[in-house]
C-alpha positions in Angstrom: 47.7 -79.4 -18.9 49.2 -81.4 -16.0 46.0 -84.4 -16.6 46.7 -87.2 -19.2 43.8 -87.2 -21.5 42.2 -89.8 -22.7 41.5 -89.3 -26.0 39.7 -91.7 -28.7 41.0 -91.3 -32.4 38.4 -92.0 -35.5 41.3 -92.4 -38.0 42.0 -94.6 -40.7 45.8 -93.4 -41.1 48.2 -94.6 -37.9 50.4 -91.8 -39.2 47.8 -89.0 -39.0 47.3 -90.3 -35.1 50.7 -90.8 -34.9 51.4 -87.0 -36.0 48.6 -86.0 -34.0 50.3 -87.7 -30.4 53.7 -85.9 -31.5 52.2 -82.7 -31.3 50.2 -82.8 -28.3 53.9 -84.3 -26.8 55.7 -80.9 -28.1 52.9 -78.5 -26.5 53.7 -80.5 -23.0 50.0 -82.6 -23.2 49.8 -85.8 -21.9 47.8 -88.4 -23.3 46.7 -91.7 -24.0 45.6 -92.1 -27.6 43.1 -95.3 -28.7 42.8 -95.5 -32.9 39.8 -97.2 -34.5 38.7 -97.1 -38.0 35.2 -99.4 -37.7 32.1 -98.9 -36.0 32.4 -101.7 -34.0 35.5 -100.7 -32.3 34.4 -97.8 -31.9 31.0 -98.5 -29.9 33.6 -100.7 -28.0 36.0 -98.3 -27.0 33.0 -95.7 -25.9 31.8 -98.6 -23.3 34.9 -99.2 -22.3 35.5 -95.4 -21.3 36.2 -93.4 -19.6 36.8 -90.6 -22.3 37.9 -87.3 -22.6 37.9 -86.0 -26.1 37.2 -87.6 -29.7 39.0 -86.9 -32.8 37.6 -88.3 -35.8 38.3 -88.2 -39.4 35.3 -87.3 -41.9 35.6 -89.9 -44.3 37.2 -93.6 -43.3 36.7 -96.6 -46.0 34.3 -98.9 -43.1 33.1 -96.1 -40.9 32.1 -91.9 -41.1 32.8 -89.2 -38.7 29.0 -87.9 -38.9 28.2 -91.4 -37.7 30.6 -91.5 -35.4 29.3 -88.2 -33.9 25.8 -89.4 -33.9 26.4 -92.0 -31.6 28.9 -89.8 -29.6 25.9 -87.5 -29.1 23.9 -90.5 -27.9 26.3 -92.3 -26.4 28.7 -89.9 -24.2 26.8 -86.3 -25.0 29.4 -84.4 -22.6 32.5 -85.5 -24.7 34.0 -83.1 -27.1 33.8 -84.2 -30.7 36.5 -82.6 -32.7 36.8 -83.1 -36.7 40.3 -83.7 -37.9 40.2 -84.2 -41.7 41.1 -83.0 -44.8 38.3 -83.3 -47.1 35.8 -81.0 -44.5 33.9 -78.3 -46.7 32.5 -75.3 -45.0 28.8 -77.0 -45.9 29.7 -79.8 -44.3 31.4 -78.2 -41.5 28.3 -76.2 -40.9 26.8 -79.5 -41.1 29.1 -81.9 -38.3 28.6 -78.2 -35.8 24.3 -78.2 -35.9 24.2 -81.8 -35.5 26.8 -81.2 -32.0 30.5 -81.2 -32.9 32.6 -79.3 -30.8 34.7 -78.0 -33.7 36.6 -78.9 -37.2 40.4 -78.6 -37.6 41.9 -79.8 -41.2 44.5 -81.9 -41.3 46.8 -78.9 -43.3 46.6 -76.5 -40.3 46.9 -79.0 -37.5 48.2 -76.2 -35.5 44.8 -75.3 -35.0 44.1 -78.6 -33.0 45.9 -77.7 -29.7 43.9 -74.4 -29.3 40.5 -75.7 -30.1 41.4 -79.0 -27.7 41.8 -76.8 -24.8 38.6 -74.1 -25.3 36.3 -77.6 -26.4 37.5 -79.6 -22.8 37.5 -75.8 -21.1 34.2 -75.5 -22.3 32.9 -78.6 -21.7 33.6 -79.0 -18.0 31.9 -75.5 -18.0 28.9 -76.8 -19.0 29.3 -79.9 -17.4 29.6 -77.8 -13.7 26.8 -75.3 -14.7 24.6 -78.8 -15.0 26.0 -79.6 -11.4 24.6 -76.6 -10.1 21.4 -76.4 -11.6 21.2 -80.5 -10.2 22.1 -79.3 -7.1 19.9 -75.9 -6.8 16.8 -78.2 -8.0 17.7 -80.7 -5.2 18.1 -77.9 -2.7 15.0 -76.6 -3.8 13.5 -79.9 -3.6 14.7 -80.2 0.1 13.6 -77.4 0.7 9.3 -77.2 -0.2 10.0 -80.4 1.6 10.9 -79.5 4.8 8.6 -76.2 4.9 5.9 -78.9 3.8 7.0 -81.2 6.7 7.4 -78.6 9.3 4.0 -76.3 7.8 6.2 -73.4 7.7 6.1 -71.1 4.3 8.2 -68.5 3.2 7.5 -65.0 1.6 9.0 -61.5 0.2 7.1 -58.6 0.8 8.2 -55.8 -1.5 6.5 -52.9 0.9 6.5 -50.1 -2.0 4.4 -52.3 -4.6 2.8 -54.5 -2.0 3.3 -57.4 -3.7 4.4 -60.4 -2.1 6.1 -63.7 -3.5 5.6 -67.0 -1.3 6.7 -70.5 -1.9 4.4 -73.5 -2.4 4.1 -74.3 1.6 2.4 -70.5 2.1 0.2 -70.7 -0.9 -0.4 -74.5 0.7 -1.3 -72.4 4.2 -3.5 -69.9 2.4 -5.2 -72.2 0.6 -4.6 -70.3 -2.7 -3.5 -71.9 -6.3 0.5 -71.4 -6.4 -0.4 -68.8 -9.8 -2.4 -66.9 -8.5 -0.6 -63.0 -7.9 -0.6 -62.0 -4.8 -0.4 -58.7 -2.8 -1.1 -57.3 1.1 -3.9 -56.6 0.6 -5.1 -60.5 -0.1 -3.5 -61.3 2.9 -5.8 -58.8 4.8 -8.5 -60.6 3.1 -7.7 -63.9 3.6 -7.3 -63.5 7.3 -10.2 -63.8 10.0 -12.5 -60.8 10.2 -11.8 -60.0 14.2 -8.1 -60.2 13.6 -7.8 -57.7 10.2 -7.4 -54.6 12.3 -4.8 -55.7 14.4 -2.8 -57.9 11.6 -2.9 -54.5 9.2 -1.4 -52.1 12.8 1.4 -54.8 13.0 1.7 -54.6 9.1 2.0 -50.9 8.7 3.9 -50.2 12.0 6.8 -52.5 10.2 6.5 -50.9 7.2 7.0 -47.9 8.7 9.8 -48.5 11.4 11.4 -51.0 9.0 11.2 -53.5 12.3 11.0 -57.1 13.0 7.8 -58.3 13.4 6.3 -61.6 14.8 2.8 -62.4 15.8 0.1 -64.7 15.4 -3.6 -64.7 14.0 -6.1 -66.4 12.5 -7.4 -67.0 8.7 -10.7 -67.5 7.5 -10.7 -69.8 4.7 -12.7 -70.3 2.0 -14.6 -73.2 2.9 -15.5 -71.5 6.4 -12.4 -73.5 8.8 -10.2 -71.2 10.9 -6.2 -71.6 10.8 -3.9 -70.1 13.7 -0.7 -68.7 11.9 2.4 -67.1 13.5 4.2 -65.1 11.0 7.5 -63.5 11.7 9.7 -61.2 9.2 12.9 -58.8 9.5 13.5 -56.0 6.6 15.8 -56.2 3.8 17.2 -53.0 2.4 20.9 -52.8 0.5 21.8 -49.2 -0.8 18.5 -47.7 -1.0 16.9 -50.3 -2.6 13.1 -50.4 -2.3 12.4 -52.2 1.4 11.8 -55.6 1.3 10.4 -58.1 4.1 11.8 -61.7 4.3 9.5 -64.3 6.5 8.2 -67.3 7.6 4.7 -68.4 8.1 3.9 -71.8 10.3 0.5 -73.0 10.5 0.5 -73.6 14.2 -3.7 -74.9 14.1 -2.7 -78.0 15.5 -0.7 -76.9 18.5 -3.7 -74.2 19.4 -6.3 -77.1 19.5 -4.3 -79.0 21.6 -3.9 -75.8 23.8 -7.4 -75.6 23.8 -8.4 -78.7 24.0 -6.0 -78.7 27.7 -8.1 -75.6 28.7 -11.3 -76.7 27.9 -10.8 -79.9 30.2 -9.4 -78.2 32.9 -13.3 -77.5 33.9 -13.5 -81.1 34.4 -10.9 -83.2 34.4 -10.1 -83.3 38.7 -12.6 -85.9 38.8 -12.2 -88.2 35.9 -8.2 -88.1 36.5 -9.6 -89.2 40.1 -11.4 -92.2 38.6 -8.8 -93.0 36.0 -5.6 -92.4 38.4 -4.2 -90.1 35.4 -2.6 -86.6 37.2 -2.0 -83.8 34.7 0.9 -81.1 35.4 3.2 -78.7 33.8 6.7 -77.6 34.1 8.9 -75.2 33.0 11.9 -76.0 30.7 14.3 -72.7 31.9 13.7 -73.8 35.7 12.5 -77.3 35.6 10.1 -76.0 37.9 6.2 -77.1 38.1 3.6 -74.5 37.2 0.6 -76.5 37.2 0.1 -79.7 39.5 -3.5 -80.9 39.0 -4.9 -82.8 42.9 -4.3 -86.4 41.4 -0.4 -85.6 41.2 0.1 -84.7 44.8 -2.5 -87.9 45.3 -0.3 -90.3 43.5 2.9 -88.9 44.2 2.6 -88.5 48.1 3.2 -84.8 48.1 1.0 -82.2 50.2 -0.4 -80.1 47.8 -0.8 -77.3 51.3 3.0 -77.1 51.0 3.0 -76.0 47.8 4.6 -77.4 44.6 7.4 -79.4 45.0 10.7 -78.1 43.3 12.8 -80.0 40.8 14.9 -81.7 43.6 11.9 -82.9 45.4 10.1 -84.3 42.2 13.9 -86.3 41.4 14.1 -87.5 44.9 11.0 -89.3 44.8 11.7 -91.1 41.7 13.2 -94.7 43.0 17.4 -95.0 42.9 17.6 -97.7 40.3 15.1 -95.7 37.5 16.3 -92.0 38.7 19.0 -92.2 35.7 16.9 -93.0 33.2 14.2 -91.0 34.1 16.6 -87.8 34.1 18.1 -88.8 30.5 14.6 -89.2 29.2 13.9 -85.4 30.3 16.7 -84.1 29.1 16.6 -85.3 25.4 13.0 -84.1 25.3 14.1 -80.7 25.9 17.3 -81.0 23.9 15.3 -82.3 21.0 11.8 -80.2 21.6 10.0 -83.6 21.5 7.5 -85.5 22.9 8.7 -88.0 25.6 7.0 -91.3 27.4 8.2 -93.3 30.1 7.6 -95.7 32.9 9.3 -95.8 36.3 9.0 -96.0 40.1 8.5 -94.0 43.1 9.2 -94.7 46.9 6.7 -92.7 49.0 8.0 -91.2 52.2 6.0 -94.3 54.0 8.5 -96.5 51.6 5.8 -97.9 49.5 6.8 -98.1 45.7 4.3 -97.5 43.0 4.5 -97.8 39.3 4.0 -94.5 36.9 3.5 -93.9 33.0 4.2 -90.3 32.1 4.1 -88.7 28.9 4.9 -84.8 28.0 4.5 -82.8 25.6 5.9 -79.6 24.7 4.6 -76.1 24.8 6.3 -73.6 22.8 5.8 -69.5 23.1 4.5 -67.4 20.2 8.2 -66.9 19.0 8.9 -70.7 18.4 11.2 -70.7 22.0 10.7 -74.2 24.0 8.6 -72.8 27.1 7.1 -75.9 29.0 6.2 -79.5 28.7 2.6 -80.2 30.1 1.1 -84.0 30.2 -0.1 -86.5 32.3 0.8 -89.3 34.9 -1.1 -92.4 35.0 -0.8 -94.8 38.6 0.0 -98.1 36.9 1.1 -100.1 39.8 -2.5 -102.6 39.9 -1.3 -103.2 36.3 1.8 -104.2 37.0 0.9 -106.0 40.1 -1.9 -108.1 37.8 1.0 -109.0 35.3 3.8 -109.7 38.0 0.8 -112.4 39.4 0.3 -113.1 35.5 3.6 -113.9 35.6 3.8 -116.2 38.3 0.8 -117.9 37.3 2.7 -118.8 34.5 5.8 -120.1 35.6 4.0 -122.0 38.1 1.6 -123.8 35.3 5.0 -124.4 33.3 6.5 -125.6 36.4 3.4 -127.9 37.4 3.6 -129.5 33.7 7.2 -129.9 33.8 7.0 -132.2 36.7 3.9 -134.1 35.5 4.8 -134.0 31.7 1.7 -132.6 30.7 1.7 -129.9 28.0 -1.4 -128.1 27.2 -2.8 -126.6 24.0 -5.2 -125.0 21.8 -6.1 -124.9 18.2 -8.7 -122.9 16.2 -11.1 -125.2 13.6 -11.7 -121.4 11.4 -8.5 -120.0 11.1 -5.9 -122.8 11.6 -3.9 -121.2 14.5 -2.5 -123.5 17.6 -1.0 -122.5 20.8 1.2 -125.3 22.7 2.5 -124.4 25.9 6.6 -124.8 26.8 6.0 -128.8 27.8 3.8 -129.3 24.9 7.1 -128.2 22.7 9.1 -130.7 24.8 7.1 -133.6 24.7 6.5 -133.6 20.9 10.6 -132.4 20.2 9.7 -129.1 19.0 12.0 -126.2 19.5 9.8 -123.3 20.1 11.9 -120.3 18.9 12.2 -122.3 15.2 8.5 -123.0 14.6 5.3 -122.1 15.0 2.8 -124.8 16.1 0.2 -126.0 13.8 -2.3 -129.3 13.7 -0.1 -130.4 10.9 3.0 -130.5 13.0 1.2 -132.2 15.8 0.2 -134.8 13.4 3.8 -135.5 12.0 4.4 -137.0 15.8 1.4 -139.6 16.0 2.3 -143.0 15.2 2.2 -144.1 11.8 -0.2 -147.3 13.3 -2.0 -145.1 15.3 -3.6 -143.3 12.0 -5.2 -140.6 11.6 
């Protein structure tokens, strides 16, 4: 045993420590040995720690070992407690092990000690790992419902010779059932939509019979009459002629169909109110970077001929202005690398060499087997906006300016709620520093006169 133990002796008797240090020396055990004989000391000692293994004596004039391993238990419950005496009965033996010693060892067959040492720390660090891993499995476990719970993807076994099925919280969560209840196929059959059951129960039985992958979306009916879109995927299981199992996942993809939807459905309209609104609408595709849809208002806002067809990938970067090109190509890229939304402003030079201001946004489209397809969204003309706030701008400088040079500072202040607004001169002529406070009537006042009053 190549570690030096630490090891806290309950013993009245320096020799019987003494004796007990010489013979963990001969067997080759290293150690570092602390007596105490009180109950003071020895609450000390424990807080002190760290320790590996206690040794205690039944019966000390101040202090008892059943004491002792009360508080050991209470105190440091993964430490061995070892008796070492030699006035231990069996009763009382019996006794010290139901309350939690580790083991007894008289003080006539001392022999004993080194053997029962190494199987009580053996065993102990046993325990103490089995107690890691169950920490760890519950933690992983935790993690786990958590990210199916984040993501609204459930798992599932499907035993195909029984029919019963065994799902984690998310899938009971997606079904809508309690998390006891049992459940088999044929509930899932039940559960989903009426108009979907045949075709759910050919993909069902074709898997079972072909012992395929399968992956495929529908809907479910729940209780309370609301429609969920599902896609469920699984691959067979099957080790040495075991019984066939299914392993899956089931995402509750209702949120993405209603956006799909929702982008249909306004289709039938939306050519005119993106002309009032200057909002364009396209989509691309991730493999190719190519456009698939380019709504009227995109070719409007972007200069292109809509006649000539779409314009490729190169086109569409060209047109972005030199100084925001960069940018605007990182932004597209980390959407696709991390299947996200993305938002951006920029500019554009028109063949004519006007500029104009854009805001984009896209968001991505995904096929039925979870593989990034497009990114559809809209573009919005912003350049009045910006023009209005470049003029805002200059307003503003120009009103600082003026008060500079006349030393005239302007403010407001609100009788109801208390809040004041001081322009930049208003700061300078009362000696305020504007990025340390905030103005107020209060600080105003602080600069009158005393003899002017208030």
């Amino acid at each position: 045993m190549k570690k030096r133990l630490r090891i806290l002796s309950v013993e009245d008797e320096p020799k019987d420590t003494e004796l007990i240090r010489d013979l963990l020396e001969t067997e080759d055990i290293a150690s570092e040995m602390t007596r105490v004989d009180t109950e003071k000391a020895y609450r000390a000692a424990i807080e002190q720690g760290p320790i590996d293994l206690i040794l205690a004596d039944y019966s000390l004039p101040n202090f008892d070992g059943l004491s002792a391993l009360k508080i050991a238990r209470e105190s440091c419950p993964d430490v061995p407690f070892i008796f070492v005496s030699g006035t231990l009965g069996e009763e009382l033996a019996i006794e010290a092990l139901k309350i939690g010693a580790t083991d007894y060892v008289l003080k006539t067959r001392v022999g004993r000690l080194v053997p029962s040492m190494i199987r009580a720390l053996r065993e102990c660090g046993e325990r103490v790992e089995l107690r890691r891993s169950g920490e760890k499995l519950r933690r992983s476990e935790a993690y786990l419902a958590e990210a199916q719970q984040l993501s609204h993807t459930g798992s599932f076994g499907w035993n195909v010779s029984s029919g019963e099925m065994y799902w984690s919280e998310e899938t009971f969560r997606i079904f809508g059932c309690e998390p006891s209840a049992k459940v088999t196929i044929d509930q899932v059959i039940q559960r989903t939509h009426p108009e979907d059951r045949r075709t759910v129960r050919q993909f069902m039985d074709r898997a079972a019979r072909e012992a395929a992958e399968f992956d495929f979306e529908h809907r479910l009916l729940m209780p309370d009459g609301s429609v969920k879109d599902v896609q469920v995927v699984g691959r067979p299981s099957k080790e040495q002629g075991e019984c066939l199992e299914f392993l899956g996942a089931i995402t509750d993809i209702s949120p993405r169909k209603r956006v799909e939807e929702a982008l249909r459905r306004s289709e039938n309209y939306l050519a005119e109110a993106q002309r009032l609104a200057r909002t364009s609408s396209f989509v691309w595709e991730v493999a190719s970077r190519n456009a698939v849809h380019l709504s009227d208002e995109w070719y409007r806002i972007h200069g292109f001929d809509p006649a000539l067809g779409m314009p490729v990938w190169g086109q569409r970067i060209e047109r972005v202005h030199p100084a925001d090109r960069s940018q605007w190509l990182r932004t597209i890229e980390q959407a696709i690398q991390e299947e996200r939304d993305y938002r951006m402003e920029f500019r554009i030079v028109l063949p004519d060499g006007a500029i104009k201001w854009l805001y984009t946004a896209g968001h991505p489209v995904f096929e039925a087997g979870g593989r990034l397809l497009q990114f559809a969204g809209t573009t919005t003309d912003i350049t009045e906006r910006k023009r209005t706030e470049e003029t805002l701008r200059r307003s503003e400088g120009y009103l600082a300016a003026a008060q500079r040079l006349t030393r005239s500072g302007s403010w407001a202040h609100n009788v109801e709620t208390g809040e004041a607004f001081w322009s930049q001169e208003m700061f300078r002529i009362l000696g305020y520093d504007p990025g340390k406070i905030a103005p107020s009537l209060d600080r105003f006042l602080d600069r009158v006169h005393p003899e002017t009053g208030r």
